[in-house]
C-alpha positions, 0 to 999 in steps of 0.5 A: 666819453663819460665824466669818472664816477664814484658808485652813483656820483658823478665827479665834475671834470677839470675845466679847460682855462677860458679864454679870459684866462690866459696862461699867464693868468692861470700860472699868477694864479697858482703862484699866489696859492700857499703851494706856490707861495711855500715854493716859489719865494723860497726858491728865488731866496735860495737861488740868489742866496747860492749865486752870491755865495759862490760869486763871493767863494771864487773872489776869495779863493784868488786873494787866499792863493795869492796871499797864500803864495806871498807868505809863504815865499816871505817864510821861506826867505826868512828861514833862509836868513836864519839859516844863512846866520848860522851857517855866516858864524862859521867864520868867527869861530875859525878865526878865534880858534886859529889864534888860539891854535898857533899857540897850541899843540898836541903836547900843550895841556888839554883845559886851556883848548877845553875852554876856548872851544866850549866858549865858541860853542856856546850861543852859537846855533846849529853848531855840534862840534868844534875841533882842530886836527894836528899833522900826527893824528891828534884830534881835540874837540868839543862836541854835543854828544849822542845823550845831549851832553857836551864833552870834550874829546881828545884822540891820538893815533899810535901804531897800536891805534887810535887811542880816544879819552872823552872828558866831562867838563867841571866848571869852565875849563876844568875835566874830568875823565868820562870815558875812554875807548879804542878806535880806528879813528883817523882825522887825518883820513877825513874828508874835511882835513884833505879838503882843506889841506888840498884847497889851502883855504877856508872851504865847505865840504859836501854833506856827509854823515857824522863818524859817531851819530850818522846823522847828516852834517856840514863842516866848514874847515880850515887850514892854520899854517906856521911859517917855519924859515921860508917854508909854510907848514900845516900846523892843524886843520879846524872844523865847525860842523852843524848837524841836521837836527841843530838846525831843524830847530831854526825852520819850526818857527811860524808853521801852518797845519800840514806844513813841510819844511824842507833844507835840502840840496839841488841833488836830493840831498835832506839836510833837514826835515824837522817833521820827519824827525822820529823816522828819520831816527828810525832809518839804520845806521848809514855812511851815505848822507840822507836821500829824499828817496830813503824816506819812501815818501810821496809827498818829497817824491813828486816835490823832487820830481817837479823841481828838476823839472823846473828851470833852474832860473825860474823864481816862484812857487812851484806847484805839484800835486800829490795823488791828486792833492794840489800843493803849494812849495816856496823856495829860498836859496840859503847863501850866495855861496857856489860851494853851498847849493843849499835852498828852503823849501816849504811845502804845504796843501793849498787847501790851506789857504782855503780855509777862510773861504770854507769859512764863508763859503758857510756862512754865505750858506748860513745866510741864504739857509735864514733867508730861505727859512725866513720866507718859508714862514712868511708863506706858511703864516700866510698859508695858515691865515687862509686855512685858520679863515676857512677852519673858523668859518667850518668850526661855526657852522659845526657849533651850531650843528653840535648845538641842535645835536646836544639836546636831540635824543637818542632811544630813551636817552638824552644826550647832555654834553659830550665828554670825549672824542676818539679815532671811533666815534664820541663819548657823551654824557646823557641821562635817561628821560624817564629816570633820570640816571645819567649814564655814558653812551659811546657812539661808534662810528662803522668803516664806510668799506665795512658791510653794514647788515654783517657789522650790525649783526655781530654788533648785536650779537657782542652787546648782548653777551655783554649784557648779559654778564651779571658779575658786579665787578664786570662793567654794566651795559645798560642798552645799545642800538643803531642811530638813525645815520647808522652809527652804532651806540651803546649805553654804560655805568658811569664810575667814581673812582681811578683805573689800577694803573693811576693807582700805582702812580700816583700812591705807589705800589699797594700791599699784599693783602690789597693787591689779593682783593682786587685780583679777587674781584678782577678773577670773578668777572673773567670767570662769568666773561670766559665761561660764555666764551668771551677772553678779553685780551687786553687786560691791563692796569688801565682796564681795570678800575677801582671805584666807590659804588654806594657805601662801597670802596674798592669794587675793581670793575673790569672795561673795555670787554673786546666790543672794539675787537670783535667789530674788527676781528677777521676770524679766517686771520692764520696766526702769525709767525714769530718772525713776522710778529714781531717786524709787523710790530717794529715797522709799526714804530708803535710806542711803548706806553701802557696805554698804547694798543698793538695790532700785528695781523691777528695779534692784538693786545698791549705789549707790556701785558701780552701772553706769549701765545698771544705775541706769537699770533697763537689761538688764544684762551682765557689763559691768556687773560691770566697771563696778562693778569699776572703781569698786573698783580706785579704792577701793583706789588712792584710798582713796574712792569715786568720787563722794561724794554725800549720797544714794542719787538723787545718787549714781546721777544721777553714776554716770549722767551725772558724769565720775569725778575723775582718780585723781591728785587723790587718790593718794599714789603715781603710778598706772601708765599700763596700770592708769589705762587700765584703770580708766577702760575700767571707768568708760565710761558706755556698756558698748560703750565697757569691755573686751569682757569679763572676759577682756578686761580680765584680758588687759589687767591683766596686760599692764599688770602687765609694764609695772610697774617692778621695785620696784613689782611685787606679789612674793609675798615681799611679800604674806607680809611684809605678811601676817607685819606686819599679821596682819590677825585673823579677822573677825565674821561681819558688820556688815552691817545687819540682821545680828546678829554673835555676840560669839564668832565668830572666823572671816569668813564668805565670802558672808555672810548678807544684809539682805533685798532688799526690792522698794522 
């Protein structure tokens, strides 16, 4: 079998290792390349970085879950004693009030009771209501009512019904009337007054909800007896009640976030649930104490669910999940007492508890991510060593090639220093052998693909229109040909002076009568260009220079005259749609800059100064020029574009459709009538509706030029005097991308060489 080939060339065959080159040679071999050094150090970094990264994750997830267990049984118990003191200073209340009470009946005045009771209540957590209930249907009571506020109640029952006074307190003891009211109530038809009287002892009653809140409560009651002869009768029946959202406030201290804390009984009752207070408000009104289940909520759902399913002897924390979430639930019974099957409970995600180890978990990665990156410049610097060692040798044996090419001669011409650099070819300086003038030579060099007997032709062919050209305001071609390698060259004026657009940025925008002379000059050479059949297609600021020509100031030249287009144009190209103008120029992620030159199939041309037949892939003709000519004119006198857009698309969906902004937003001085005319005969979307041509709207320019006023006329003692002002210096060759200028070129280069215009 033959060895691949390219045209004439053989390609030399990838060689089998010998036998002095084991594998293992060849495998050390690669990994000592800058390929291999750039893979595998940093992999063997990353590799042992994650290994001990997630060694130092599961270390840390054990400690956090049982140190997470641990505060959280140690919480719940607290909360639990907290609870356990409140509910433990039921008793000393009942036994101040039932001293009190032995002295006290429903006929005895109300302020002495009023004061002893709001004294018990004082300081003393969790407690809402303190009362004493006599045999004949008498309630007194002091009580934190629904507004917060704490009154004293008296209620008697009468065969016409319960007659309640609610009473604000004055001072200490003294009261004054707040309300009074009709009621059904009956404290003698109340659980905790038969509890007491049934058990004839201090007893517990089981959760119920208050007769006036709702809200679920608890009372510790007692019965006071007198001894009357050797009988014993009931005297009163005492309370104290705690209520749910009295004692919410004893289970907030010490929350982690998504935190749950729970008081509740064995049977599902909720005594309290301080997160959940807002809708636990929002439930209606009940005479049934407050089930897990009227919540709807998952989280209490499956806590309830795994807590009946636990034996009841078994101490620790339970875990359950909640849809799909793992949990974490420390219990604490409240007190030893049989008649309170009261327990805490607080629930919580145990990714809670995981959080320090996110916390290492990145940092770990943090670390590994520093040492992977660490290497990975190490590699690189060693990697750029070898090619730096290699780039250097090549550079010198360049330099003495480019040394031998500096004095070599091309035609007539010798070449002196080269000036600039591009995609295309080079710029150089040169002088002629015999006259001496210097002159700019671009030399461009050919797609290797393209066919080089047809690229020569049509090379020869635009030279010689161009050359043709005789307008002094149109750059100067002095002579072109091919080199003896193939590349094609041709010979230009160098210029003295700055492009339009420079112009603008560094001095402003120009006044009217400026302005109208340089549009002028510009007209004239288009005129001759597009008389021979010649549109440019990329008139821009840029492309138009204003430069000194012996004792002459002001003399725009026009560059850059299609020769770069023309070598690339495919004449059988069909215009192209809307639509895919504009995704070709988006996908290209073409920048916006005025000196960036967008291509999209057939369209080709600046975006910022682009007809719209043109945007649109159209056939286009010296119309198209004034387009873009009109949008320099506002450059000049507005000192910006015509739309400002973000990207390429945009700008061409607004040359298209967009109206332009009136100049007079922008302008410091009044624009002319005749010019503002002109201008916008240039920026018509249709071309039927812009000048003729270039000699039309020459006529025009000069027609509005008569109509300017005296002082704003463009005199040429004016031109020198702002000659003589600014003295604009020579300028680099370009700043143009893709073009390298050299640091010791004085003089513009008039048509300098471009970027290549890449189909897109």
């Amino acid at each position: 079998m033959t060895a691949p080939r390219i045209a004439k060339k053989e390609l030399p065959r990838a060689s089998a290792p010998t036998r002095g080159e084991s594998q293992a040679f060849v495998v050390a071999r690669a990994l000592a390349s800058p390929f291999g050094i750039l893979i595998v150090f940093p992999g063997i970094v990353l590799a042992v970085g994650l290994f001990l990264a997630l060694v130092g994750q599961r270390a840390l997830k054990v400690s956090n879950l049982a140190l997470g267990q641990r505060r959280l049984a140690e919480q719940a118990s607290l909360v639990a004693t907290h609870l356990r003191g409140a509910l433990d200073s039921a008793d000393p209340i009942l036994d101040r009030l039932s001293d009190f009470t032995l002295t006290h009946g429903p006929d005895r005045p109300l302020e002495p009771a009023a004061a002893v009771m709001l004294d018990l209540m004082q300081g003393r957590a969790g407690v809402a209501f303190v009362s004493i209930s006599f045999p004949d249907g008498t309630f007194q009571g002091t009580q934190i009512d629904t507004d917060g506020v704490v009154r004293f109640q008296d209620s008697r029952v009468s065969a016409a019904g319960t007659r309640v006074r609610r009473y604000d307190y004055q001072g200490h003891g003294a009261l004054t009337l707040w309300k009074e009211e009709a009621s059904a109530y009956d404290p003698r038809q109340r659980e905790f007054y038969q509890g007491a009287a049934a058990a004839r002892t201090r007893v517990w009653t089981k959760p119920y909800t208050f007769y006036r809140t709702h809200y679920t409560g608890i009372t510790r009651t007692a019965p006071v007896y007198l001894q009357v002869g050797s009988e014993r009768r009931l005297h009163a029946v005492l309370t104290v009640d705690f209520d749910v959202n009295a004692l919410s406030r004893l289970m907030r201290a010490g929350e982690l976030p998504d935190m749950r804390t729970l008081l509740f009984t064995r049977s599902g009752t909720l005594l309290a649930y301080p997160q959940a207070e807002a809708r636990i408000a929002a439930l209606p009104a009940r005479q049934s104490v407050l089930s897990f289940s009227d919540l709807r909520e998952p989280l209490l759902d499956s806590f309830f669910a795994a807590l009946r399913s636990r034996d009841r002897a078994q101490r620790g924390p339970l875990t359950f999940d909640v849809q799909g979430v793992p949990q974490l639930a420390a219990l604490a019974q409240v007190t030893e007492d049989p008649e309170l099957d009261w327990s805490v409970a607080y629930l919580v995600p145990e990714r809670v508890f995981f959080e320090s180890l996110h916390v290492y978990g990145r940092r770990s990665f943090g670390i590994a991510a520093v040492a992977v990156l660490l290497a990975l410049a190490v590699s690189v610097a060693f990697a750029r060593l070898v090619v730096r060692v290699r780039r250097e040798a090549a550079e010198a044996r360049a330099e003495a090639k480019r040394a031998n090419q500096e004095v070599r001669e091309l035609g007539s011409y010798r070449l002196v220093k080269r000036l600039g650099k591009g995609g295309m070819g080079e710029v150089w300086r040169a002088e002629h052998r015999l006259l001496a003038r210097q002159a700019a030579i671009k030399l461009i060099r050919m797609d290797s693909g393209a066919d080089a007997g047809d690229a020569q032709e049509r090379f020869r062919r635009e030279a010689q229109t161009l050359a043709a050209l005789r307008s002094r305001n149109t750059i100067e071609l002095f002579d072109y040909g091919v080199a003896d390698d193939g590349t094609f060259f041709y010979v230009m004026e160098l210029l003295e002076g700055l492009d339009l657009e420079s112009l603008v940025v560094r001095y402003g925008a120009q006044p009217p009568g400026r302005v109208l002379q340089l549009m002028v000059q510009a007209c004239r050479s288009l005129a001759e260009a597009h008389d021979v059949g010649l549109v440019h297609r990329d008139i821009k600021p840029a492309n138009l220079f204003v430069c000194r020509a012996a004792d002459e100031v002001d003399v725009v030249k026009v560059l850059d005259f299609g020769l770069v287009r023309t070598l690339n144009d495919d004449a059988s190209a069909a215009p192209l749609s809307t639509r895919a103008v504009l995704e070709t120029t988006a996908a290209a992620g073409i920048d916006t800059g005025s000196d960036k030159l967008t291509r999209a199939g057939s369209v080709m041309g600046t975006p910022e100064f682009m007809a719209p037949e043109q945007a649109l892939g159209h056939e286009v003709d010296g119309r198209a020029d004034l387009y873009a000519l009109g949008c320099v004119a506002y450059w000049l006198l507005a000192g910006r574009l015509v739309f400002v857009k973000n990207t390429p698309m945009m700008l061409l969906i607004a040359h298209i459709n967009e109206p332009p902004a009136p100049l007079e937003r922008y302008c410091l001085s009044p624009v002319p009538d005749g010019l503002k005319q002109c201008i916008l005969a240039c920026l018509a979307k249709a071309p039927n509706d812009r000048p003729l041509d270039a000699r039309d709207l020459l006529r025009r320019l000069l027609q509005a030029e008569k109509e300017l006023a005296p002082e704003d006329v463009w005199t040429e003692e004016r031109a020198h005097a702002w000659w003589r002002k600014y003295q604009p210096p020579p300028q680099r060759v370009s700043t143009k991308p893709g073009v390298t200028p050299s640091p010791q070129g004085q003089l513009r280069i008039a048509d300098v060489l471009q970027a290549p215009r890449a189909e897109r």
